[in-house]
Each structure stands twice: as C-alpha cells, then as structure tokens.
CHARMM-style PDB file with segment names, atoms N, HN, CA, C and O in Angstrom:
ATOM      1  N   UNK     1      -3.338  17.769  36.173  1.00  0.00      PROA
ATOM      2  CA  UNK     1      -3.408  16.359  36.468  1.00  0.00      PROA
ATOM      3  C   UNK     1      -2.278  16.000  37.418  1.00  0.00      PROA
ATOM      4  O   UNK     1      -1.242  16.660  37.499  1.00  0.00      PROA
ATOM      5  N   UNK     2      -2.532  14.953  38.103  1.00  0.00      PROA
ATOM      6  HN  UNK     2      -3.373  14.417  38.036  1.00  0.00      PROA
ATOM      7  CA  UNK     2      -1.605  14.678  39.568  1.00  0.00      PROA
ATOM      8  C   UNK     2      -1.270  13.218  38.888  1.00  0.00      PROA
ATOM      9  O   UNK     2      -1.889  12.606  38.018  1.00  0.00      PROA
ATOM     10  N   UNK     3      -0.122  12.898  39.567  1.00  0.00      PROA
ATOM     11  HN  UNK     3       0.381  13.395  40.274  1.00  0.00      PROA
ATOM     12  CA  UNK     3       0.644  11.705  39.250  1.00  0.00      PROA
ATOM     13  C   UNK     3       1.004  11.043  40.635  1.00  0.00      PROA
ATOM     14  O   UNK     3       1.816  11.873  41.044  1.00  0.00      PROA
ATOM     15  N   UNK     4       0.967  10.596  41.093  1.00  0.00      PROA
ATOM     16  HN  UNK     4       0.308   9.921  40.761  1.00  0.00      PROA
ATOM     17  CA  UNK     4       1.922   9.951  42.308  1.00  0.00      PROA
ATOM     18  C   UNK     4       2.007   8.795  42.357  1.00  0.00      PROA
ATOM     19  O   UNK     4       1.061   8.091  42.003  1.00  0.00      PROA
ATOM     20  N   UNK     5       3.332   8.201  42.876  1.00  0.00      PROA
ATOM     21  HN  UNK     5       4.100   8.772  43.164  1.00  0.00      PROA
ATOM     22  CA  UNK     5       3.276   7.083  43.247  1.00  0.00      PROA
ATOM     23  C   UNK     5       2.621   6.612  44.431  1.00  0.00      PROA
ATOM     24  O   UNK     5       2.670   7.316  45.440  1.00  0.00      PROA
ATOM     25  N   UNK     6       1.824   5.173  44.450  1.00  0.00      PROA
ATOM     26  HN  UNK     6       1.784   4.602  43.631  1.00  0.00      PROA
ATOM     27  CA  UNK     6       1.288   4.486  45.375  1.00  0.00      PROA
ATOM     28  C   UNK     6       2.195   3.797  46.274  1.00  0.00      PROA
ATOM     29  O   UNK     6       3.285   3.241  46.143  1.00  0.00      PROA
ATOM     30  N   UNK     7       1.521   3.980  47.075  1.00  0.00      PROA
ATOM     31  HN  UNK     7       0.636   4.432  47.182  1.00  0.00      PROA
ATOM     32  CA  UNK     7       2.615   3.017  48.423  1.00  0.00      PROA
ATOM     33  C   UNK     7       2.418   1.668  47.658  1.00  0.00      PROA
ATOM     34  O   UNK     7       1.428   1.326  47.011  1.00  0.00      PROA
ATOM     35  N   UNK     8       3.904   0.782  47.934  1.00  0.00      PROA
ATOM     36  HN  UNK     8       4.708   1.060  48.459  1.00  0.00      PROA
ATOM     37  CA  UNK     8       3.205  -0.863  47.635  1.00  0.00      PROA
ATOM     38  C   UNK     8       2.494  -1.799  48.157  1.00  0.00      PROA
ATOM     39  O   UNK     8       2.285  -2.937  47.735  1.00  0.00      PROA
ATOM     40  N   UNK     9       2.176  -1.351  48.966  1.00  0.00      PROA
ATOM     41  HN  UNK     9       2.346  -0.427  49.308  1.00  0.00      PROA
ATOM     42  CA  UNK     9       0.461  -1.728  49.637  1.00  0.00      PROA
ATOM     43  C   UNK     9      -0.729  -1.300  48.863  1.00  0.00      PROA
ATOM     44  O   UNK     9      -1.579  -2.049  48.382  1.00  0.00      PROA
ATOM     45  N   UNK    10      -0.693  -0.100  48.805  1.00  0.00      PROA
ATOM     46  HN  UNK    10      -0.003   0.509  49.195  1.00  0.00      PROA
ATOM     47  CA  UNK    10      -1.831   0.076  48.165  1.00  0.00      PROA
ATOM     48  C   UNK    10      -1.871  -0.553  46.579  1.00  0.00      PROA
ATOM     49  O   UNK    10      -2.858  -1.213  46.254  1.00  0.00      PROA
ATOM     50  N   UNK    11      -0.804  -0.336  45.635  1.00  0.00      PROA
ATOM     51  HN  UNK    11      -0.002   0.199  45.899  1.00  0.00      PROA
ATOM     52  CA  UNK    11      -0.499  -0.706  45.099  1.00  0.00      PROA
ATOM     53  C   UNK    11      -0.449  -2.167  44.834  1.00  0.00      PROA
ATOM     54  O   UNK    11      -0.497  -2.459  43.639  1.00  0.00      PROA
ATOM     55  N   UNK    12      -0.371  -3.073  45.610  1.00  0.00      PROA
ATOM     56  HN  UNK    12      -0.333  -2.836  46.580  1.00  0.00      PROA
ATOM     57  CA  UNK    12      -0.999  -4.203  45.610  1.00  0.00      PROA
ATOM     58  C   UNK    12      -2.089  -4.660  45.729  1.00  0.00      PROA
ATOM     59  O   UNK    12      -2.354  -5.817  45.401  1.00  0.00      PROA
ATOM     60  N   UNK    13      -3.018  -3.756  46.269  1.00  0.00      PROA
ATOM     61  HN  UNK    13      -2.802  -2.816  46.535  1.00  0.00      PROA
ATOM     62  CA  UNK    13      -4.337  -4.137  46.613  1.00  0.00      PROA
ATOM     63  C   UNK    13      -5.261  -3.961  45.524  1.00  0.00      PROA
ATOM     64  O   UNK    13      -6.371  -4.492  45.522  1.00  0.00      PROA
ATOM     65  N   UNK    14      -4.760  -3.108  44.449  1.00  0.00      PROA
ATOM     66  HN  UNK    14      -3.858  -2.676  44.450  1.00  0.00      PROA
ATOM     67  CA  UNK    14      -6.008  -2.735  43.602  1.00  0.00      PROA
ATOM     68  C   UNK    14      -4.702  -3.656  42.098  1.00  0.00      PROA
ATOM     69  O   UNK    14      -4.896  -2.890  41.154  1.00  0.00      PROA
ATOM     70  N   UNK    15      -4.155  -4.234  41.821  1.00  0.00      PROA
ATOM     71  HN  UNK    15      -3.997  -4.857  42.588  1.00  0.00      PROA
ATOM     72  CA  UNK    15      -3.397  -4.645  41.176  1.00  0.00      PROA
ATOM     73  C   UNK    15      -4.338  -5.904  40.400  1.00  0.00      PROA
ATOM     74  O   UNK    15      -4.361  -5.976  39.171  1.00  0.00      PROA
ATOM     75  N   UNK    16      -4.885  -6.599  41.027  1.00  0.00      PROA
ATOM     76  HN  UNK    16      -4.866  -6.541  42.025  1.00  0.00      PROA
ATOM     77  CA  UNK    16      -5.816  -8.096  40.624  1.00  0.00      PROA
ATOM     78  C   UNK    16      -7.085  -7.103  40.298  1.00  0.00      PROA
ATOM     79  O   UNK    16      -7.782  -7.802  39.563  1.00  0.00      PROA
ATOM     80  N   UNK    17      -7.619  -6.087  40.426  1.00  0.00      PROA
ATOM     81  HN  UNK    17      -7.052  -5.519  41.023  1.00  0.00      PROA
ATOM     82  CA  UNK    17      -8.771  -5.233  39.660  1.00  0.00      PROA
ATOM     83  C   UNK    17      -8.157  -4.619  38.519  1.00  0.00      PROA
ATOM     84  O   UNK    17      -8.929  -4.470  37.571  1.00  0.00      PROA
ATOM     85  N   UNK    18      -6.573  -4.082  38.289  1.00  0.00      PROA
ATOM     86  HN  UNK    18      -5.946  -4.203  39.059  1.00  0.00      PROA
ATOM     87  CA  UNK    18      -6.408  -3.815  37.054  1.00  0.00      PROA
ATOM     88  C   UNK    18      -6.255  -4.387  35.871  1.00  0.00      PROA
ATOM     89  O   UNK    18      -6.522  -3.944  34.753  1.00  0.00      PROA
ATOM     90  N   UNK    19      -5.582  -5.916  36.360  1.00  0.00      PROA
ATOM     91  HN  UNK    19      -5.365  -6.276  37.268  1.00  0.00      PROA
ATOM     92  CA  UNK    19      -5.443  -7.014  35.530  1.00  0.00      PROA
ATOM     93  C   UNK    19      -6.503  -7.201  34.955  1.00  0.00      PROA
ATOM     94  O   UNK    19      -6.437  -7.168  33.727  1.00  0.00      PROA
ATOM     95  N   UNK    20      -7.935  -7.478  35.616  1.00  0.00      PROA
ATOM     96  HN  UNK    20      -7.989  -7.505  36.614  1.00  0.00      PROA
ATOM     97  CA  UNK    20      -8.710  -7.380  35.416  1.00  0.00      PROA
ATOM     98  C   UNK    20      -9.691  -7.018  34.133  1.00  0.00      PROA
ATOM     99  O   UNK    20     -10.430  -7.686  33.409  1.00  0.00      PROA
ATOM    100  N   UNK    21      -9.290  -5.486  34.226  1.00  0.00      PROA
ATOM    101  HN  UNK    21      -8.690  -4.943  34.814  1.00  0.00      PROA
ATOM    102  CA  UNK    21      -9.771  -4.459  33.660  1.00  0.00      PROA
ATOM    103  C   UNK    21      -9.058  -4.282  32.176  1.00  0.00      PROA
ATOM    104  O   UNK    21      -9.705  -3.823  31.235  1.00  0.00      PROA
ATOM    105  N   UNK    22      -7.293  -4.793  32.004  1.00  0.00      PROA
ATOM    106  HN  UNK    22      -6.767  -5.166  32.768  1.00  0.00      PROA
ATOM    107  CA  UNK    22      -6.447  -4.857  31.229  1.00  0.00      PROA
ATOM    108  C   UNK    22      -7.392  -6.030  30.341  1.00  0.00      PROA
ATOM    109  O   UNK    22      -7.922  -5.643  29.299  1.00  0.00      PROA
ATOM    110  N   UNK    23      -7.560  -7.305  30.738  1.00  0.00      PROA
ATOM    111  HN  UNK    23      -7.130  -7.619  31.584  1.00  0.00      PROA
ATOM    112  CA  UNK    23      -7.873  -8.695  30.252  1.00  0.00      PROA
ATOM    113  C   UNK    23      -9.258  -8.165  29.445  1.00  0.00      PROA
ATOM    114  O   UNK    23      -9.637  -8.585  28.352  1.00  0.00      PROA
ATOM    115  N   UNK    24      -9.986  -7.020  30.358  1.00  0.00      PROA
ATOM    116  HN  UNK    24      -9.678  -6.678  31.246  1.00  0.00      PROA
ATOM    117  CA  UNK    24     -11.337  -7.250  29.398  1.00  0.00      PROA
ATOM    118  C   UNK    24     -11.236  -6.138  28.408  1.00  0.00      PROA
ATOM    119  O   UNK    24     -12.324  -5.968  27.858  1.00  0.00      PROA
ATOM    120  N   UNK    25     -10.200  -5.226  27.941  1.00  0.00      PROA
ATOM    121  HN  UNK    25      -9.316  -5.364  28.388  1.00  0.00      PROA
ATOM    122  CA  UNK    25     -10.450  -4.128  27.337  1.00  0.00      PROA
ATOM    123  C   UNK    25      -9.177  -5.163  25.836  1.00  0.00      PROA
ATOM    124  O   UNK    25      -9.413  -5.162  24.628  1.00  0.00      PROA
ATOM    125  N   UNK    26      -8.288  -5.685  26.345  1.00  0.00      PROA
ATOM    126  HN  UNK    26      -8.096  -5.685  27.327  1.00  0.00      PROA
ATOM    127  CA  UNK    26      -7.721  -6.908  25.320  1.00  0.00      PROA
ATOM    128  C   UNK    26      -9.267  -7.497  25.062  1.00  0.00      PROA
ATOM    129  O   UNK    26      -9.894  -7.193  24.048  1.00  0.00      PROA
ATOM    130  N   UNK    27      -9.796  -8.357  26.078  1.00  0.00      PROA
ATOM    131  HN  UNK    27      -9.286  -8.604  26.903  1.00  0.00      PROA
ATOM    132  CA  UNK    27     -10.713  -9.068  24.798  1.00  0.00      PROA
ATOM    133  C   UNK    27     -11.649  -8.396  24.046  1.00  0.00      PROA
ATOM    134  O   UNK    27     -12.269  -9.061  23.216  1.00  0.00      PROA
ATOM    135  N   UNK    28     -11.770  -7.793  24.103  1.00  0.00      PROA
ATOM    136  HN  UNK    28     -11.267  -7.253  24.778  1.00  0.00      PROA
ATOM    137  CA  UNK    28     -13.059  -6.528  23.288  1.00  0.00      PROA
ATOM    138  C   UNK    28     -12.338  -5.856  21.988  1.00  0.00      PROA
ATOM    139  O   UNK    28     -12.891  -5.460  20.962  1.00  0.00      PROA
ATOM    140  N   UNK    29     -10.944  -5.835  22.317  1.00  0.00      PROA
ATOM    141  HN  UNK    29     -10.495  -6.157  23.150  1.00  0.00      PROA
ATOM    142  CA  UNK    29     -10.518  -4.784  21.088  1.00  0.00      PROA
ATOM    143  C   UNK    29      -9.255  -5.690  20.660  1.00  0.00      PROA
ATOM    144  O   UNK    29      -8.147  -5.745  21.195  1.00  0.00      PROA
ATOM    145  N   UNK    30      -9.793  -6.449  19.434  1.00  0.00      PROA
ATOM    146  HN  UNK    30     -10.693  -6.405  18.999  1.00  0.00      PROA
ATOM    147  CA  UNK    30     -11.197  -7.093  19.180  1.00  0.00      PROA
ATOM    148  C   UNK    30     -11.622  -8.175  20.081  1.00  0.00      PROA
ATOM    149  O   UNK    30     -10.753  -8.596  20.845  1.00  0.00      PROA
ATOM    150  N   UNK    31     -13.039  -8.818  20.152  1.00  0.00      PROA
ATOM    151  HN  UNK    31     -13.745  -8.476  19.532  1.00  0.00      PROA
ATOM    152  CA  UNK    31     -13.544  -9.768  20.897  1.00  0.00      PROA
ATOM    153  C   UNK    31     -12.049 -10.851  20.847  1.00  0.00      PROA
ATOM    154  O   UNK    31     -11.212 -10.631  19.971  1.00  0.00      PROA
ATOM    155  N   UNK    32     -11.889 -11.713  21.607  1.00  0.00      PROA
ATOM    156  HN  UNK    32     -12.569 -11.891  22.318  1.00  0.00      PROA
ATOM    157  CA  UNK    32     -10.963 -12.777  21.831  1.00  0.00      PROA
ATOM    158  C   UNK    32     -11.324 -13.366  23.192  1.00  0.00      PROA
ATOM    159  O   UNK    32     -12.122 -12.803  23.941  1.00  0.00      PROA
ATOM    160  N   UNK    33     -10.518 -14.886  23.587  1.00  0.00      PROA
ATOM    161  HN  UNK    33      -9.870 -15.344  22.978  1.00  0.00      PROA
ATOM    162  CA  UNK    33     -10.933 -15.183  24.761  1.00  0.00      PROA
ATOM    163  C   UNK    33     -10.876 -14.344  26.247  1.00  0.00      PROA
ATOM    164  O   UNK    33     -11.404 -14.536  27.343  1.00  0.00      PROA
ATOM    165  N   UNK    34     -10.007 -13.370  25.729  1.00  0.00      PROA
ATOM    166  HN  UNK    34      -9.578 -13.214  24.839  1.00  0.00      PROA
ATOM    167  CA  UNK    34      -9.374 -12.846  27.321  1.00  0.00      PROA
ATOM    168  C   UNK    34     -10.845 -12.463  28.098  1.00  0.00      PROA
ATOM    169  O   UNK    34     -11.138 -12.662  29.277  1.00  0.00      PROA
ATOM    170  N   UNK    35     -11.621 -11.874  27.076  1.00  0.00      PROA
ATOM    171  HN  UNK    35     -11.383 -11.712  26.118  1.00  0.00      PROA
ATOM    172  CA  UNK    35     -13.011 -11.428  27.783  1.00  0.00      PROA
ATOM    173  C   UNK    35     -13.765 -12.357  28.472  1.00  0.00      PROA
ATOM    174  O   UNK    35     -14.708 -12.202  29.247  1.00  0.00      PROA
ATOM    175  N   UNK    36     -13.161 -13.424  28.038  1.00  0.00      PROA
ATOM    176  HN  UNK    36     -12.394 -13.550  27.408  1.00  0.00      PROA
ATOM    177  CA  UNK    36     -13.636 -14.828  29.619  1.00  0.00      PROA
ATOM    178  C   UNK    36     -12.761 -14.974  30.174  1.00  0.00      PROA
ATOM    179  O   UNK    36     -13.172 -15.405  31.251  1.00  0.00      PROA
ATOM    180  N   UNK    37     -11.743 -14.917  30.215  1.00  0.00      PROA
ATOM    181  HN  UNK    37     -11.409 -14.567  29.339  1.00  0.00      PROA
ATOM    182  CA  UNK    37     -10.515 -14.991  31.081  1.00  0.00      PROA
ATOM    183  C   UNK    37     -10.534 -13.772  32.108  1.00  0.00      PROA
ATOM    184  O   UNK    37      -9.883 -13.913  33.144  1.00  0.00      PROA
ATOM    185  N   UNK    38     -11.126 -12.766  31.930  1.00  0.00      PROA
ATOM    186  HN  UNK    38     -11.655 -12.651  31.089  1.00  0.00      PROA
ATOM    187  CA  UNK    38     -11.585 -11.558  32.637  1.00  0.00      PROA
ATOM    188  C   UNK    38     -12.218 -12.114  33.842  1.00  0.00      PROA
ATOM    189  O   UNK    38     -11.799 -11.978  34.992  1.00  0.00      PROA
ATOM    190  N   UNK    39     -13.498 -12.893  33.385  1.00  0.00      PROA
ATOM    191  HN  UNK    39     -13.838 -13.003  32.451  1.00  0.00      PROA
ATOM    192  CA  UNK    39     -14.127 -12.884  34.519  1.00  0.00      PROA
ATOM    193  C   UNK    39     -13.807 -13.865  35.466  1.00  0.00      PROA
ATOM    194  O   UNK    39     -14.443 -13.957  36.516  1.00  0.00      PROA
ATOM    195  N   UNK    40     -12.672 -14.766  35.123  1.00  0.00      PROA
ATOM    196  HN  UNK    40     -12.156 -14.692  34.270  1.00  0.00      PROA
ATOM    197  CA  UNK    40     -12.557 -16.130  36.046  1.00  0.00      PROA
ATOM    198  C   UNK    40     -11.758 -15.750  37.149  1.00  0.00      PROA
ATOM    199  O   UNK    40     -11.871 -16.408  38.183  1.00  0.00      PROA
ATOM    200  N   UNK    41     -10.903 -14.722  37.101  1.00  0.00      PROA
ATOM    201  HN  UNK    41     -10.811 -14.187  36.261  1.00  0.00      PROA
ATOM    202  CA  UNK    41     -10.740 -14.113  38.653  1.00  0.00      PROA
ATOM    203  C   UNK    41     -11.557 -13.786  39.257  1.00  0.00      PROA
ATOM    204  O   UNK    41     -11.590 -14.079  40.452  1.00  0.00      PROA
ATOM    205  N   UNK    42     -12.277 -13.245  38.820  1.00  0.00      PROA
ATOM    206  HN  UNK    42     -12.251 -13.007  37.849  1.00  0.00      PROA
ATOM    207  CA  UNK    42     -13.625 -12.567  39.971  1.00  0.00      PROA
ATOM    208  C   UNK    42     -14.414 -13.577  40.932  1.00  0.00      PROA
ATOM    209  O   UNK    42     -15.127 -14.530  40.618  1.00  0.00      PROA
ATOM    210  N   UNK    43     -14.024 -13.010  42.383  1.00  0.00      PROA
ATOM    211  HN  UNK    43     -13.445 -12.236  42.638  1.00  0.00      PROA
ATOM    212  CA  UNK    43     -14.506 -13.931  43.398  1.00  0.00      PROA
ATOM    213  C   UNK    43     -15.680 -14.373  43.237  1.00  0.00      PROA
ATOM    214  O   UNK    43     -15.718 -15.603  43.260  1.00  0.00      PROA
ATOM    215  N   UNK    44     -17.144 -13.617  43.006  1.00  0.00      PROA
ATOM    216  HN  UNK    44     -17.112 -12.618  42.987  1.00  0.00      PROA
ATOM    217  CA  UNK    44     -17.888 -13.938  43.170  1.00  0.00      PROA
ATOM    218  C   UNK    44     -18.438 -14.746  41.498  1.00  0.00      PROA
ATOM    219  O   UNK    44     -19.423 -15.484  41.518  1.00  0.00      PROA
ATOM    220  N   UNK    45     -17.833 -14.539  40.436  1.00  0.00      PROA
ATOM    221  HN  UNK    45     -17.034 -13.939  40.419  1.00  0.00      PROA
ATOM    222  CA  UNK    45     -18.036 -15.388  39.417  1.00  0.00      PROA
ATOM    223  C   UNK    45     -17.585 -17.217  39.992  1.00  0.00      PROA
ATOM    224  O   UNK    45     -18.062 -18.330  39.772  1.00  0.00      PROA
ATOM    225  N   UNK    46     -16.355 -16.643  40.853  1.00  0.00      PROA
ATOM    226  HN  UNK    46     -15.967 -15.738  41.032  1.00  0.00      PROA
ATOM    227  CA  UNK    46     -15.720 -18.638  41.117  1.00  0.00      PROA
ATOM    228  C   UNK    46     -16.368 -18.923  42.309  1.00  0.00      PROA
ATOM    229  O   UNK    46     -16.438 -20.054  42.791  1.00  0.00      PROA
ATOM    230  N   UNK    47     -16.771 -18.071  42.722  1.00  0.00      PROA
ATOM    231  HN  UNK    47     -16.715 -17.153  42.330  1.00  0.00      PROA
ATOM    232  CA  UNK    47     -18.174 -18.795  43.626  1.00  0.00      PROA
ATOM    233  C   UNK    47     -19.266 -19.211  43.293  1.00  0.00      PROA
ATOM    234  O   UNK    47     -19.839 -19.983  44.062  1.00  0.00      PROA
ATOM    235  N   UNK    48     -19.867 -18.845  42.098  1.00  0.00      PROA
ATOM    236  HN  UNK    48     -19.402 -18.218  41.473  1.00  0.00      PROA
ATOM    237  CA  UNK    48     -21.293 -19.450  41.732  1.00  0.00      PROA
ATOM    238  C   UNK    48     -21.019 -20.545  40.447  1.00  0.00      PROA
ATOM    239  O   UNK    48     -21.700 -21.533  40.175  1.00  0.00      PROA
ATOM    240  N   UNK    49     -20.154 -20.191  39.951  1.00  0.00      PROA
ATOM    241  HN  UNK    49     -19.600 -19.388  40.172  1.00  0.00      PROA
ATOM    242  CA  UNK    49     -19.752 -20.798  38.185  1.00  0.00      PROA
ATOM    243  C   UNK    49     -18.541 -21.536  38.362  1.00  0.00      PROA
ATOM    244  O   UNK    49     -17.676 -21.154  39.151  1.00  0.00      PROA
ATOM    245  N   UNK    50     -18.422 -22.663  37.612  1.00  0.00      PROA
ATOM    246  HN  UNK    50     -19.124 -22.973  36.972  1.00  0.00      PROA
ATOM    247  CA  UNK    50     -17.514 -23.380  37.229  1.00  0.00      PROA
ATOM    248  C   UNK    50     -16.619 -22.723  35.843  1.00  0.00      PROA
ATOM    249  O   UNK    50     -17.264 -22.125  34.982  1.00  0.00      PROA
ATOM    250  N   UNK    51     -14.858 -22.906  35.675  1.00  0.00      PROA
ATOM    251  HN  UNK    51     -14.334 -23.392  36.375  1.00  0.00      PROA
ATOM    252  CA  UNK    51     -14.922 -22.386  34.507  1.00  0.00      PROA
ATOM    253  C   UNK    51     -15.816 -22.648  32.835  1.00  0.00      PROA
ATOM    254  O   UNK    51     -15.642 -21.869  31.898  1.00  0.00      PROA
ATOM    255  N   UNK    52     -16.856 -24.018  32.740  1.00  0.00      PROA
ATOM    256  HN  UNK    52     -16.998 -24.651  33.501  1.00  0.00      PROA
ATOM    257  CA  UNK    52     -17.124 -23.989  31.487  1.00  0.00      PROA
ATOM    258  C   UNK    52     -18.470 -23.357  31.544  1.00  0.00      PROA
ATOM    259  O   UNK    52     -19.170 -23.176  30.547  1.00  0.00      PROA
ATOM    260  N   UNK    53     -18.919 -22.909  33.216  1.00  0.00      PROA
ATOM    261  HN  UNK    53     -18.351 -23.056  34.025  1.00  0.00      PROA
ATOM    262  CA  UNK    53     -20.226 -22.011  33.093  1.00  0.00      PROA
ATOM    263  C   UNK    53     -20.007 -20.812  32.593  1.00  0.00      PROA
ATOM    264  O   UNK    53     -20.860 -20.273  31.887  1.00  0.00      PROA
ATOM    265  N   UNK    54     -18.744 -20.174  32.909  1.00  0.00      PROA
ATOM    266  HN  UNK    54     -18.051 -20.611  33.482  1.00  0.00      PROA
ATOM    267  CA  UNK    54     -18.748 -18.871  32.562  1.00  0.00      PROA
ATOM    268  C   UNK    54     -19.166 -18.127  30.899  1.00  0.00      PROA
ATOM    269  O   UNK    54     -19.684 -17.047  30.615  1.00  0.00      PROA
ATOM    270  N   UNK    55     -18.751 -19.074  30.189  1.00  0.00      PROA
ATOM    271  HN  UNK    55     -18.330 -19.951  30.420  1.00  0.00      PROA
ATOM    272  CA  UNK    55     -18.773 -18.420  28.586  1.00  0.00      PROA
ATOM    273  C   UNK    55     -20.352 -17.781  28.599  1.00  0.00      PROA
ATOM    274  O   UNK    55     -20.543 -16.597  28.320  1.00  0.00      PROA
ATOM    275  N   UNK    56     -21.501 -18.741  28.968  1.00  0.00      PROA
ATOM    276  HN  UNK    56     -21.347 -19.702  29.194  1.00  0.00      PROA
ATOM    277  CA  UNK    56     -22.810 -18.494  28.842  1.00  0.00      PROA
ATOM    278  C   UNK    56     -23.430 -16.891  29.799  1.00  0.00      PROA
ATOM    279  O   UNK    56     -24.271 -16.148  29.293  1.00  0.00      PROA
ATOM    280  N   UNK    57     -23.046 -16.728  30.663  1.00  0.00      PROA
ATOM    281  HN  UNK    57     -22.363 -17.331  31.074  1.00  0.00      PROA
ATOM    282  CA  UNK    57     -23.111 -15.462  31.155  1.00  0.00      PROA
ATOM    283  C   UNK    57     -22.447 -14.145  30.100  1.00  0.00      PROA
ATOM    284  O   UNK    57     -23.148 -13.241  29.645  1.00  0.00      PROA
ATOM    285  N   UNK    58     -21.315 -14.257  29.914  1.00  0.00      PROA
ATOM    286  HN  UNK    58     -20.746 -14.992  30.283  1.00  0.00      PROA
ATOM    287  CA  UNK    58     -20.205 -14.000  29.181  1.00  0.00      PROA
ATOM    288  C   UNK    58     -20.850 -13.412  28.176  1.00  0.00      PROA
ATOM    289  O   UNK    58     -21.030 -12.194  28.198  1.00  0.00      PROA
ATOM    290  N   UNK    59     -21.356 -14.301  27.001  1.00  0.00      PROA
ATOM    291  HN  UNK    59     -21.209 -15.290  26.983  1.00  0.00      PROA
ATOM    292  CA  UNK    59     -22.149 -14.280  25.745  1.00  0.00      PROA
ATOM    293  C   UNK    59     -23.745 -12.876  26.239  1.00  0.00      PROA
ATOM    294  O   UNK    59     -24.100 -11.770  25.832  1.00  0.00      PROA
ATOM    295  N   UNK    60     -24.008 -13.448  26.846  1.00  0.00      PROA
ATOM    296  HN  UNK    60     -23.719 -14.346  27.177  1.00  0.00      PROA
ATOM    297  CA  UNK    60     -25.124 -12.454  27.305  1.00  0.00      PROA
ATOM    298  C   UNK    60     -25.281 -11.368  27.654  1.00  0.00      PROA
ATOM    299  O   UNK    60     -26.302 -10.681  27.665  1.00  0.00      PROA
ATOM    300  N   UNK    61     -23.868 -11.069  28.083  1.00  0.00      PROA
ATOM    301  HN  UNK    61     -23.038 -11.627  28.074  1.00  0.00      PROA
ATOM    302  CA  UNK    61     -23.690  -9.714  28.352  1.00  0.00      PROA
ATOM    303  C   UNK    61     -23.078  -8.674  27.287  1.00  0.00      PROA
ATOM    304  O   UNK    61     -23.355  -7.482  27.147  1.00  0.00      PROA
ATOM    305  N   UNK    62     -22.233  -9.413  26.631  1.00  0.00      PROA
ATOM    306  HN  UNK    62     -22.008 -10.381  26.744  1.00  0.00      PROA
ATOM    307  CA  UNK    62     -21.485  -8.981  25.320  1.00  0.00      PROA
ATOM    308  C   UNK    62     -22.909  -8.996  24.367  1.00  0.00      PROA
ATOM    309  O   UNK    62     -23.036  -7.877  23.872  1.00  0.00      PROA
ATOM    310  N   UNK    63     -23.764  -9.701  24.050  1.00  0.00      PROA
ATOM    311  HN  UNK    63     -23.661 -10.611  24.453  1.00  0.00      PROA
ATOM    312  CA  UNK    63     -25.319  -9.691  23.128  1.00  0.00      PROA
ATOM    313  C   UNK    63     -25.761  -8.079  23.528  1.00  0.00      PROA
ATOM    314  O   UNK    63     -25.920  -7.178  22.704  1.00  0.00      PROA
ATOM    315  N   UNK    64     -25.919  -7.958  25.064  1.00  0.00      PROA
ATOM    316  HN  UNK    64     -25.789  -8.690  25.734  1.00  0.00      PROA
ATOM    317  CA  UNK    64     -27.095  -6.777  25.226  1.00  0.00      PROA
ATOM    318  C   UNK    64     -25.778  -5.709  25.229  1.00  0.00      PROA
ATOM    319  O   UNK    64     -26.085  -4.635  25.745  1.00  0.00      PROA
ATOM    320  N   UNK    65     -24.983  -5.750  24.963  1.00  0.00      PROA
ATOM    321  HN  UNK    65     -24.733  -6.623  24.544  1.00  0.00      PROA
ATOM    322  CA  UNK    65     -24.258  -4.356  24.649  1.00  0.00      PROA
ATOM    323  C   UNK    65     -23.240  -4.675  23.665  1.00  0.00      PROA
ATOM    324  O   UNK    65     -22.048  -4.509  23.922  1.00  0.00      PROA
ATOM    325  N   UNK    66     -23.621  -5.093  22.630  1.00  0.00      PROA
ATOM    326  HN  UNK    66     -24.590  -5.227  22.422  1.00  0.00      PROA
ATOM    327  CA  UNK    66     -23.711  -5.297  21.409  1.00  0.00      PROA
ATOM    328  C   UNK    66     -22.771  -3.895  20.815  1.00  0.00      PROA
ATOM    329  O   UNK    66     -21.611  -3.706  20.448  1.00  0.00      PROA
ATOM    330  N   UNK    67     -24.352  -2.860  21.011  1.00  0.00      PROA
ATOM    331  HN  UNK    67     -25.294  -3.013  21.309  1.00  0.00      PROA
ATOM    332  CA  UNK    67     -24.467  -1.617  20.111  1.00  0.00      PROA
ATOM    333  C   UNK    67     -23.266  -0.618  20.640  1.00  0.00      PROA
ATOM    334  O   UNK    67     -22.968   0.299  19.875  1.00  0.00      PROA
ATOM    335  N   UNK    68     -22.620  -0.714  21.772  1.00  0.00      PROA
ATOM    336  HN  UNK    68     -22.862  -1.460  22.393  1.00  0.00      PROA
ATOM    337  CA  UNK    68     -21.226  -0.228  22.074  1.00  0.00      PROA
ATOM    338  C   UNK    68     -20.093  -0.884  22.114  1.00  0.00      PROA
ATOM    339  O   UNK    68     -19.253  -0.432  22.891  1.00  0.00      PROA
ATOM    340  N   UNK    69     -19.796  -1.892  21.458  1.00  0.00      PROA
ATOM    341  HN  UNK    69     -20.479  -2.260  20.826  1.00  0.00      PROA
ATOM    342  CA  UNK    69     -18.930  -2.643  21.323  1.00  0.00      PROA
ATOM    343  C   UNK    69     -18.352  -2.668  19.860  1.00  0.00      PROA
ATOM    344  O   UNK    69     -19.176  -2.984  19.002  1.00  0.00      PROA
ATOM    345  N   UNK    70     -16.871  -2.345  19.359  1.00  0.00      PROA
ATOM    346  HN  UNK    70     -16.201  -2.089  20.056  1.00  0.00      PROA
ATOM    347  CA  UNK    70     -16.454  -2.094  18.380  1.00  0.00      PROA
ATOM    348  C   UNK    70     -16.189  -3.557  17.607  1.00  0.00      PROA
ATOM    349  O   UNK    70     -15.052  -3.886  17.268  1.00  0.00      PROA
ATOM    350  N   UNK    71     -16.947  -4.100  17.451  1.00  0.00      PROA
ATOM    351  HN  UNK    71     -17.870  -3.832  17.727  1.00  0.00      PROA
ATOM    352  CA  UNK    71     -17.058  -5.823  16.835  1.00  0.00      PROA
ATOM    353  C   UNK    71     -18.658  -5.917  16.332  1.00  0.00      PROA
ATOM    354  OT1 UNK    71     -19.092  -6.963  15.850  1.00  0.00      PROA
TER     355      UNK     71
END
C-alpha cells in the first residue's frame, strides 16, 4: 500500500467530496441528521431543492436501501 502526500491543491479540490462522504457515513452509523446535512452541499441537490425539500428525497433513498443499512 502507497501513502503520499497530496499537493495542497489537489488536496483542496477533493476536500468538500470528503466532508461529504465523512457527514454521510456519521449519519448512517447510526441514522442522525448529518445524512441530510450530507446532501445540502451538493451542487446539484442546491440547484433543484430548497433546504426543507431535501429530507423527502433523503427518506427515499435511505427506504430502498433499507436492507444494507445497519438501523
């Protein structure tokens, strides 16, 4: 396995996808809000949705994958 450090460029660029990724693996284990707080960065969620649209997407996706979700 390889380790390296990232330039801080690059390192900045993928930084708002890890947060990301941090926020939704907190809200899942166990469910909590962060798993909507996940998606309200995402450009194209604050382009179509307002924040009180989001929960309803949210809910629907957490329903159909249910059966892999430790909750």
């Amino acid at each position: 396995m390889w380790v390296v450090t990232l330039p801080p460029q690059l390192a900045a660029l993928i930084q708002p996808n890890v947060n990301v990724q941090a926020l939704t693996v907190e809200g899942l284990l166990p469910a909590d809000a962060h798993v909507y707080h996940a998606t309200m960065p995402d450009p194209h969620t604050g382009a179509e949705l307002n924040l009180d649209q989001i929960e309803a997407p949210v809910d629907e996706l957490l329903d159909a994958h249910r059966v892999w979700l430790p909750f």
